[in-house]
N, C-alpha and C positions, 0 to 999 in steps of 0.2 A: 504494500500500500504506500501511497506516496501521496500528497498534498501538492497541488500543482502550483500553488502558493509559497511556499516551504522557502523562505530568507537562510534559514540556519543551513542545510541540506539542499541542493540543486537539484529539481527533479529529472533532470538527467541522468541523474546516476541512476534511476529504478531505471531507464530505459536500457544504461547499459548492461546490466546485471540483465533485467528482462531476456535480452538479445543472445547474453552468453550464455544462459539458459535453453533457450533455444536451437543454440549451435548443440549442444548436449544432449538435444530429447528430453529434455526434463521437463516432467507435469508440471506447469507451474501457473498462476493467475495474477496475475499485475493489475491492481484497481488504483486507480489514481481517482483523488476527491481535489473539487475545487477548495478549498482550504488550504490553512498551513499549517507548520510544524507540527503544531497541538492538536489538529482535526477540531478546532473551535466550534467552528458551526456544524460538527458531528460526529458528536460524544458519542450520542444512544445509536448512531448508525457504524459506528466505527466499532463500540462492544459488540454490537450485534453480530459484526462479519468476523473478528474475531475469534467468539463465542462458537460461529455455525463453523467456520471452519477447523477449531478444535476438535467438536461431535464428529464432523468428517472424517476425521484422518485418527480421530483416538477410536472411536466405536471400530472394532473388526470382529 
């Protein structure tokens, strides 16, 4: 996840980690939110993808 807002961190870097991932075959999903560093404007949506993506990958 990355803030496309993000002062502290350049949200290019998600893109390049994305890419390298990719070169890899690796399952991977890059959401980027208009916000910044903090996910300010998305606290309860940012727990949330979090949270589902725990269940995902812990439940086998």
């Amino acid at each position: 996840m990355c803030g496309t807002n993000d002062k502290r961190v350049n949200p290019e870097q998600a893109d390049k980690i994305a890419n390298k991932l990719k070169e890899i075959k690796y399952n991977y999903e890059l959401k980027k939110l208009e916000t910044d560093h903090f996910f300010s404007e998305y606290r309860t949506e940012l727990n949330e993808i979090v949270i589902e993506w725990f269940d995902k990958r812990l439940k086998k």
